[in-house]
N, C-alpha and C positions, 0 to 999 in steps of 0.2 A: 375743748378738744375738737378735733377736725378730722373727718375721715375723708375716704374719697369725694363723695359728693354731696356732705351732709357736714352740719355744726350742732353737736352734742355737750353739753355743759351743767354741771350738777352746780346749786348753792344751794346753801342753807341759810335760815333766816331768823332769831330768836325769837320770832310772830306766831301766831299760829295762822292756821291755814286761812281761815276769814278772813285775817286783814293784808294777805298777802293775796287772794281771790281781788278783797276789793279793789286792790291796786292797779290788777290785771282784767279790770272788766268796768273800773269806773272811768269815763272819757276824762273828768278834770286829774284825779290822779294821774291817769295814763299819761297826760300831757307833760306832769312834772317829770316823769323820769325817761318820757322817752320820745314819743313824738302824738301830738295834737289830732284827735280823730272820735266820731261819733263809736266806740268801741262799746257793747252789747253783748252780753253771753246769751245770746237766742240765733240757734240754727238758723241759718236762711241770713241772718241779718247782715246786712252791703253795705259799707261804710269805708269811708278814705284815711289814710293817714298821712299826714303833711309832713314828708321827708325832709323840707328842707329843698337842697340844691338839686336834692332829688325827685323833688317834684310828690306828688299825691299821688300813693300807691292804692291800688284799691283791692279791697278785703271782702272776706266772704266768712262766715260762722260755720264750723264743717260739723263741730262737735260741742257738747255743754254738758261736763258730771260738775253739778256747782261743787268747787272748793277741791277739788281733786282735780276735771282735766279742762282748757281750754283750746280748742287746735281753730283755728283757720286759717285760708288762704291767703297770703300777702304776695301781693303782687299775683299775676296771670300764672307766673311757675312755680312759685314756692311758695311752702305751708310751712306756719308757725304751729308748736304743740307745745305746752303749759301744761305739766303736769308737777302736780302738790302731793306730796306724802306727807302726814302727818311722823313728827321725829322728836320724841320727847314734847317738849311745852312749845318746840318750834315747827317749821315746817322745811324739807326738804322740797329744792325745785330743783325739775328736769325741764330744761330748753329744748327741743329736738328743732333745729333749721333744716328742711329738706328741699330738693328737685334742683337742687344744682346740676347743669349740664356740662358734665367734662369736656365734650365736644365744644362747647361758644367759648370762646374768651369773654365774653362780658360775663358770664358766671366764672369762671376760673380766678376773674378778677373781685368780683365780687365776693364767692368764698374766703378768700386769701383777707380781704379786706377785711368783711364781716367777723372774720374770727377771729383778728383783734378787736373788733368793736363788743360785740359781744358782751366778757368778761365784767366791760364801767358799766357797761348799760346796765347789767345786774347787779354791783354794785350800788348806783344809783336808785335802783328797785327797792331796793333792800333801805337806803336812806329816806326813802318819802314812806314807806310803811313804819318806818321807826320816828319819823317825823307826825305823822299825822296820828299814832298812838299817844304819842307826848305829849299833842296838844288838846 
């Protein structure tokens, strides 16, 4: 879902909150399903993430309730937030993508872009958490 200047998207995951946490704060998990980066649930901690054609974004740790919230900054303007409810034997995840600037086109573009990306990316989340339980 997409509002004015922000990407908001709920999934659920038949995992529980642990192994959907580790997914979201181990660097080699992270790599499988989304992109390659020293990621760390400890405030403060500054670390890049290899976009690809997009080059290395760099990240910043804003916030840490283990297993319930991750947020940091990606990139200079915008902040990721990972937030886990616990939902039955599963876990409910809330995305919040913020600081998009309606005013830049390169955000306008960006938004637009990102919120079809979004939706596999979490998919894929959800497949390396059910992958690496299985094995």
């Amino acid at each position: 879902m997409k509002h004015n200047n922000l990407i908001q998207l709920d999934q659920y995951y038949e995992q529980p909150p642990a192994a959907v946490w580790k997914a979201l704060t181990d660097p080699e998990l992270h790599a499988r399903w989304w992109a390659a980066g020293d990621v760390r649930p400890v405030v403060g901690h500054k670390f890049e993430l290899d976009m690809g054609n997009w080059g290395k974004q760099p990240c910043e740790v804003l916030e840490v309730v283990p297993e319930r919230l991750f947020k940091y900054r990606f990139t200079p303007d915008w902040t990721l937030t990972w937030r886990l409810q616990p939902e039955g034997s599963g876990t409910r995840l809330t995305l919040l993508h913020e600081g998009f600037d309606p005013s830049k086109p390169k955000d306008v573009f960006a938004l637009e872009n990102m919120s079809k990306g979004w939706p596999a990316i979490l998919v894929r989340l959800g497949a390396t958490v059910a992958a690496r339980l299985a094995s």
